[in-house]
N, C-alpha and C positions, 0 to 999 in steps of 0.2 A: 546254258542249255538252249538248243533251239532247234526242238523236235521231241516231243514224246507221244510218237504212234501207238495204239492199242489194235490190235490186231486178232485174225481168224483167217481158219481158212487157206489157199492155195496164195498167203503172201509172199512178198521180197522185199529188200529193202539193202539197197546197194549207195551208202553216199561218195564212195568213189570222186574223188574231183572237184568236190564241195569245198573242203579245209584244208587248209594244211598238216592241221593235226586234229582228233577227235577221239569220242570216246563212247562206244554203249555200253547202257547199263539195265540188265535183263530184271526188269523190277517184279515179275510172274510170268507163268507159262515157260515155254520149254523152246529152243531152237536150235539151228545147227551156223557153225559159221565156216564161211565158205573161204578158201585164202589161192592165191594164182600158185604158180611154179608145181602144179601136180601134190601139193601139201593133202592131205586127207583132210575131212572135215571134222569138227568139233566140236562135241555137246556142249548148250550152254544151258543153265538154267536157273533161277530165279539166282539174286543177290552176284551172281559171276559179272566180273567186268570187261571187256576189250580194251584195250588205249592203245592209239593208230601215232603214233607221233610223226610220222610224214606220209599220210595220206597212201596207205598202202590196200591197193585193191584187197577190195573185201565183200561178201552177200549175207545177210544174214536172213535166214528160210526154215519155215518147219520142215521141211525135205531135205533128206541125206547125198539126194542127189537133182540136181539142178538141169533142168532144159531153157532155161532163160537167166539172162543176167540183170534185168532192169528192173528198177524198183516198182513195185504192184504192189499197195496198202488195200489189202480186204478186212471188212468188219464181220463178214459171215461168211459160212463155213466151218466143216466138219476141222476135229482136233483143237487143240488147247491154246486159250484165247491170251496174247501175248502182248506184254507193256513193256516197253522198252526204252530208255530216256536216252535222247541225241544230244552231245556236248559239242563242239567246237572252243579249239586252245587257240588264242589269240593274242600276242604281246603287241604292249604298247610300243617296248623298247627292242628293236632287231636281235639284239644282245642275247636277249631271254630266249631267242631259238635253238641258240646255239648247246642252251643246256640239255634237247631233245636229240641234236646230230651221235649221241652217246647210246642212247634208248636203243634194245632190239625194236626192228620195225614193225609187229607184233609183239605186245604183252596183253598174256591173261592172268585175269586174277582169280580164282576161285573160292565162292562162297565156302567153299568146303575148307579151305586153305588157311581161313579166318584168322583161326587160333595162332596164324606167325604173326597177325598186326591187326588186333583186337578194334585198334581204331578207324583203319579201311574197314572192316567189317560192321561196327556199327554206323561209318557214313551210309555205306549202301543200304542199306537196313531205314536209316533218316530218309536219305534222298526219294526210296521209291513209298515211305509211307507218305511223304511228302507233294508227290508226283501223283497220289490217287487222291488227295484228299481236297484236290480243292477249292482253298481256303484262298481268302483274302491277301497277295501278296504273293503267293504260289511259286510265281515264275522270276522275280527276287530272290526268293529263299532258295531254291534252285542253283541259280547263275551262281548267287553267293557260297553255296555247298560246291558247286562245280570248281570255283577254285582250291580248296581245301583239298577237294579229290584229287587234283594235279599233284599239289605238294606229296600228298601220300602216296601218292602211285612212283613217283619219283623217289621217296624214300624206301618205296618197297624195291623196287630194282636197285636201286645201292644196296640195299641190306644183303641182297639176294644175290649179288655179284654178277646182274646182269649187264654193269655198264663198261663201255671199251674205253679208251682210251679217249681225256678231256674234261672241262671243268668236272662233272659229275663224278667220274672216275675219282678225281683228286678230290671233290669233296668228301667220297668214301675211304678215303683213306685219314685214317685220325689226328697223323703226323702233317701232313700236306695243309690239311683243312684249315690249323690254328693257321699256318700262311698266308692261307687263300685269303681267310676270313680277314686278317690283318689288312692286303692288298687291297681288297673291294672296298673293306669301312675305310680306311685312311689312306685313298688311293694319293692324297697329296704330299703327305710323308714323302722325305728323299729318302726309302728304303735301300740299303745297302746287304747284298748276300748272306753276310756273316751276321747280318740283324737277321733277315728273315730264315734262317737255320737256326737260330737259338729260336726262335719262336718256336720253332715247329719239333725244337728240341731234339737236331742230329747236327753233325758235321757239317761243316759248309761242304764237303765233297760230296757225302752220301745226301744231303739235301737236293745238289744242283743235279747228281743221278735218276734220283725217283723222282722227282718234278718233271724230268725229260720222257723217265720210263713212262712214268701214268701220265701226265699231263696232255702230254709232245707235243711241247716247246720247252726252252729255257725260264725258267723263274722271272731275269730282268728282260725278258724279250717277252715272257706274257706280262709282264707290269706295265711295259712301257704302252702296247696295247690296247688293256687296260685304260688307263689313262687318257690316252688320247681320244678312245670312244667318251671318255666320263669331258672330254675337252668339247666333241664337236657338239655334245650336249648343250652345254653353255653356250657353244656359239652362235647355236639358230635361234636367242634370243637376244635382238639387235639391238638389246639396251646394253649388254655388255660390249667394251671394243674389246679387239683382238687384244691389245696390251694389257688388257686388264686381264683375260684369260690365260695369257703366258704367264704371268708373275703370279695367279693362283697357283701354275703348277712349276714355277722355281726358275722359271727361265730369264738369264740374264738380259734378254732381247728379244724384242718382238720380232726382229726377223730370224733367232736361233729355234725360236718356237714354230713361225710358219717353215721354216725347212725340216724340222722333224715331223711335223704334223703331216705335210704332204709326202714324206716318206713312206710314212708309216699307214696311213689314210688311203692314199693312195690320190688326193684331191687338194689344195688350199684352202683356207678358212671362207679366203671367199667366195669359194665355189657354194661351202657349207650354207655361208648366210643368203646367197641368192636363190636355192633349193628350199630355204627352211620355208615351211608354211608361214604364211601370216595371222597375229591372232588376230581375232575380228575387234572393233573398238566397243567400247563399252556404249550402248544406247544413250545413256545419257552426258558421253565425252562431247565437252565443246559448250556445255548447256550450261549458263550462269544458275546456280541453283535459287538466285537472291530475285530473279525475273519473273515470277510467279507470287511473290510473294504480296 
């Protein structure tokens, strides 16, 4: 969380450009939300949620209609005073973006809607009793609630058959997902076709179909991808060599590994390890701990 305005008055509140992806959360009071391409605007009010997953212009305003688009935070002024909590979605790993590329670019949630996912509705319910009160910790307990609310919001648009085509797609699908899930936890398995279609309990034909249909891509062509992200991982940590990273993932040759890897990567390993950040040493590396004594 990082931002929770309260508000009055002739506000706005536009973060446009800020995140790559975000989320409001109308914790009281009443507003409208504002969306480009001629879209109409949209009651929101208390407990309703927004989630922007790629930073899709937006205003959020107690006016139905807008003579300005910049953000203006008022505490006074006439009409109904509005709290509203600012998220920003951030991954550590690039990877994790890719399961928002699936998201409509607008989703709302409505408070009223509650009773389809009992447990979005009591976070929102947590997070804004949470967001008035306060307490010691506050913006912790938040941050920590904000991630939960991603997970849910993501399950709510799978359940809800909002997602296109891609991992999320395939995780909504019950057949796919045993797969998936296989792939991801034991990406270093030599998984073969006809394994992962009994996983998922159909045909190796009608498997490599609907993995292509939801998925789009191939099975071994998203495994192998897979993989090699789960590879350049390990390799911007310069204690591992390159060999030792091939033969984690079954390669008879460290040079059969650097030619798939820049295939598929689109770069060499050691493009990876000269990019990877460096970690900082520890303060007390180098220091006889016996020299003090």
């Amino acid at each position: 969380m990082w931002a929770n305005p309260r508000v009055c008055g002739a506000w706005r509140l536009n973060t446009t450009g800020l995140h790559r992806a975000g989320f409001h959360l109308v914790a009281s009071g009443r507003c409208w939300l504002h969306l480009a391409d001629g879209q109409p605007p949209r009651a929101l009010g208390p407990g309703d949620l927004v989630f922007l997953p790629r930073d899709t212009w937006h205003v959020l305003s107690p006016e139905i209609e807008l003579d300005d688009y910049d953000t203006r935070l008022e505490t006074e002024g006439d009409g109904p005073r509005t709290e509203i909590i600012c998220g920003a979605v951030e991954f550590d790993d690039p990877a994790g973006e890719s399961l928002l590329h699936a998201v409509p670019p607008c989703v709302l949630i409505r408070a009223s809607e509650g009773h389809q996912d009992l447990r979005l509705q009591l976070l929102a319910r947590l997070m804004a009793t949470e967001s008035q009160a306060e307490s010691p910790g506050r913006q912790t307990v938040l941050d920590r609630l904000s991630d939960v609310l991603l997970i849910l919001v993501l399950r709510h648009v799978m359940a809800a058959g909002q997602v296109r085509a891609g991992l999320l797609a395939g995780l909504a699908n019950p057949q796919l997902r045993r797969a998936l899930v296989c792939m991801h936890r034991d990406y270093r398995h030599p998984w073969q076709l006809d394994e992962l279609a009994a996983r998922a309990g159909l045909s190796r034909s009608a498997f490599a179909r609907q993995f292509l249909e939801v998925v789009g891509d191939t099975p071994m062509n998203y495994l192998a991808h897979w993989c090699m992200h789960q590879a350049e991982l390990l390799l911007q940590d310069r204690r591992r060599s390159v060999a030792e990273v091939a033969e984690t993932f079954g390669y008879a040759s460290e040079a059969a590994f650097r030619r798939a890897f820049k295939r598929i990567r689109g770069r060499g390993p050691g493009a990876v390890r000269r990019l990877a950040p460096r970690k900082p040493e520890s303060p007390t590396a180098g220091v006889d701990p016996r020299r003090n004594r």
